[in-house]
C-alpha positions in Angstrom: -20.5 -17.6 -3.0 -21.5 -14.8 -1.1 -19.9 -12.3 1.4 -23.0 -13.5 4.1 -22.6 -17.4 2.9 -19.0 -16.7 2.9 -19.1 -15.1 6.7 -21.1 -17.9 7.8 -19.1 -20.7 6.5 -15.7 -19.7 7.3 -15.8 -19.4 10.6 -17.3 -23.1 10.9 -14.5 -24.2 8.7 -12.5 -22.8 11.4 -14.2 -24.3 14.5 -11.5 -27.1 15.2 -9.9 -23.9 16.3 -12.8 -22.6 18.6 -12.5 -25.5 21.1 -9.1 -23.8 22.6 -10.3 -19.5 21.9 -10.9 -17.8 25.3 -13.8 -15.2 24.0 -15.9 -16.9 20.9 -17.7 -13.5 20.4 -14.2 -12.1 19.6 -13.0 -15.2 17.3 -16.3 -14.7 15.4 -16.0 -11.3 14.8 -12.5 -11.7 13.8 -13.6 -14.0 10.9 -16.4 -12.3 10.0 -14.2 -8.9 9.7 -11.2 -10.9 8.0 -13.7 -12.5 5.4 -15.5 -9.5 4.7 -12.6 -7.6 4.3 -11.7 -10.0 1.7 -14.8 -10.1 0.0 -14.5 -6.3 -0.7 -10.9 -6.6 -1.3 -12.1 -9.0 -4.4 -15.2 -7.3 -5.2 -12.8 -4.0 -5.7 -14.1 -2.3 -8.7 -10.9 -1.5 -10.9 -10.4 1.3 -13.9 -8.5 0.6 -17.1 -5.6 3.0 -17.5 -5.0 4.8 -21.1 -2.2 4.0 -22.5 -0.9 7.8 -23.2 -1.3 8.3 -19.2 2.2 8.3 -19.1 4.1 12.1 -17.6 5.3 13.7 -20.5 9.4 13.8 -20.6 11.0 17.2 -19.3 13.2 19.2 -21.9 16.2 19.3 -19.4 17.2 16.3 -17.6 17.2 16.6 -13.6 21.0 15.5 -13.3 21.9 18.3 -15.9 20.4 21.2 -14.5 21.5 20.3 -11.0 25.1 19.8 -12.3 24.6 23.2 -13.8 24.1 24.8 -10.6 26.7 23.0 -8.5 29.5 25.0 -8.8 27.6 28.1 -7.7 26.4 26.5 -4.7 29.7 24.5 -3.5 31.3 28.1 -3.8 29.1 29.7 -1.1 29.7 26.8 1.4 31.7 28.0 4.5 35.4 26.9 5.1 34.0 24.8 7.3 31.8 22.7 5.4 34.2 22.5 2.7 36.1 19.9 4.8 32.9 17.6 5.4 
């Protein structure tokens, strides 16, 4: 099915719902928008990822080279953030 047979038959598949809508322009729209967006949301065209796409490991690991550095930088706190 289409998006325009789509956008036209969704909203009548809805209508036991129009008898009790205060503004039917704005309840059509709605549907029309909501199916539409759906439509495209389906129709997204999608691209096959390679399989060697993945980030090539670091030499040093992230926790090691922080720990390496912590002493250095918990020596230059102040007294006062030493108690914190």
């Amino acid at each position: 099915m289409t998006c325009c047979r789509t956008c036209s038959s969704r909203p009548c598949a809805r209508a036991n719902a129009f008898c009790s809508v205060q503004n039917a322009r704005a309840w059509l729209f709605e549907g029309a928008r909501n199916t539409l967006a759906d439509c495209l949301r389906v129709a997204r065209a999608t691209v096959e990822l390679p399989v060697d796409l993945a980030a090539p490991a670091d030499d040093a690991d992230t926790v090691d080279t922080l720990t390496a550095c912590l002493p250095r930088v918990l020596s230059e706190l102040t007294a006062e953030d030493h108690t914190l």
